[in-house]
N, C-alpha and C positions, 0 to 999 in steps of 0.2 A: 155737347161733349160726348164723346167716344167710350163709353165705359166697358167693350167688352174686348178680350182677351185671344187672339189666334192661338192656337195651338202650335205647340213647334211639330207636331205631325200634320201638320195643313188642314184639318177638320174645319167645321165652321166655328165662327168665334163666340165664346161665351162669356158673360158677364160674372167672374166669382160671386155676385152676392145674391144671384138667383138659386142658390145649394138654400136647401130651409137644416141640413145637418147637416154634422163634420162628418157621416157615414158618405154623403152625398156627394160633396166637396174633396175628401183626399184621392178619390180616384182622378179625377180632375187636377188636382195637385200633382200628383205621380206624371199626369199623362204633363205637365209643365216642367217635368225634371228627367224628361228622356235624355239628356246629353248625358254623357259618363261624367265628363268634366264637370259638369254641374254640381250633379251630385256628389263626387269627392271631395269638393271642395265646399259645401256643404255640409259634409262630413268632418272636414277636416274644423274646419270653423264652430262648428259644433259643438268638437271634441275640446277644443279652442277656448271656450266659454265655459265647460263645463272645468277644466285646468283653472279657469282664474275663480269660478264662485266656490271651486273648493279651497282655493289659497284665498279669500275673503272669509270662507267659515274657521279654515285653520287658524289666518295669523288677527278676524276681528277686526282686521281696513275694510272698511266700506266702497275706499275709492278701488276696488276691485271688480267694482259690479260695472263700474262706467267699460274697463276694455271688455271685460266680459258680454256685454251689449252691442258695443264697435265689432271687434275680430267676429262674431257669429255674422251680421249681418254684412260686415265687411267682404268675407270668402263668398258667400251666398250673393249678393248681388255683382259682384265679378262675375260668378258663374251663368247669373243670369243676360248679364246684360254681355260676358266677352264671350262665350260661348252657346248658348240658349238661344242670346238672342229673343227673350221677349221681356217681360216685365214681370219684377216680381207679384204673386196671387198679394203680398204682405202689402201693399199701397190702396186695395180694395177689400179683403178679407184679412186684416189683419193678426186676429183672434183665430182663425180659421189655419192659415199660415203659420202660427208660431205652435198651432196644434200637430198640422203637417208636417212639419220640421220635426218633432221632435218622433211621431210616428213614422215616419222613413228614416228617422235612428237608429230605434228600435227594429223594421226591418229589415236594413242593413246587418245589423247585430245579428240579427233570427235568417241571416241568409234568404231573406224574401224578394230584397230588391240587392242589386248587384253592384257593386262600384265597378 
């Protein structure tokens, strides 16, 4: 079985779970979220998820956490798979991935990475 990963810039392929840290790994993640599309809609899903676990902390439904889980990975693997065009790190690193995600949030927000 095939466990490693091309890069959408044509590098040679690497296996996510060869990172021994998340320091090691998001650069790697980054370099998997080069499309704009990708990442906005990433963003968007994000933002997405982060709308429904605050209307589960507001209103106390629990069943808020179920779209909040769908729409995040929903937008993000769109992106991956219509535009990106590869697969998402979250099927091999998934701890790693859900860390990434939320730190190209954050550098979106800190104008580090660009939509």
């Amino acid at each position: 079985m095939n466990t490693a990963t091309t890069p959408a810039h044509g590098g040679p392929a690497v296996d996510p779970r060869s990172f021994k840290s998340f320091a090691e790994f998001y650069p790697f993640y980054l370099s998997e979220h080069s499309n704009r599309t990708c990442r906005q809609l990433h963003f968007v899903g994000s933002s997405l998820s982060l709308v429904c676990l605050a209307t589960l902390i507001l209103t106390g439904n629990w069943w808020w956490l179920l779209p909040a889980i769908v729409v995040g990975y929903a937008f993000a693997w769109i992106g991956h798979f219509g535009f990106e065009k590869n697969k998402p790190a979250s099927f091999k690193r998934p701890l790693y991935s859900f860390m990434g995600d939320w730190a190209m949030y954050r550098d979106v927000l800190l104008g580090r990475v660009k939509l």
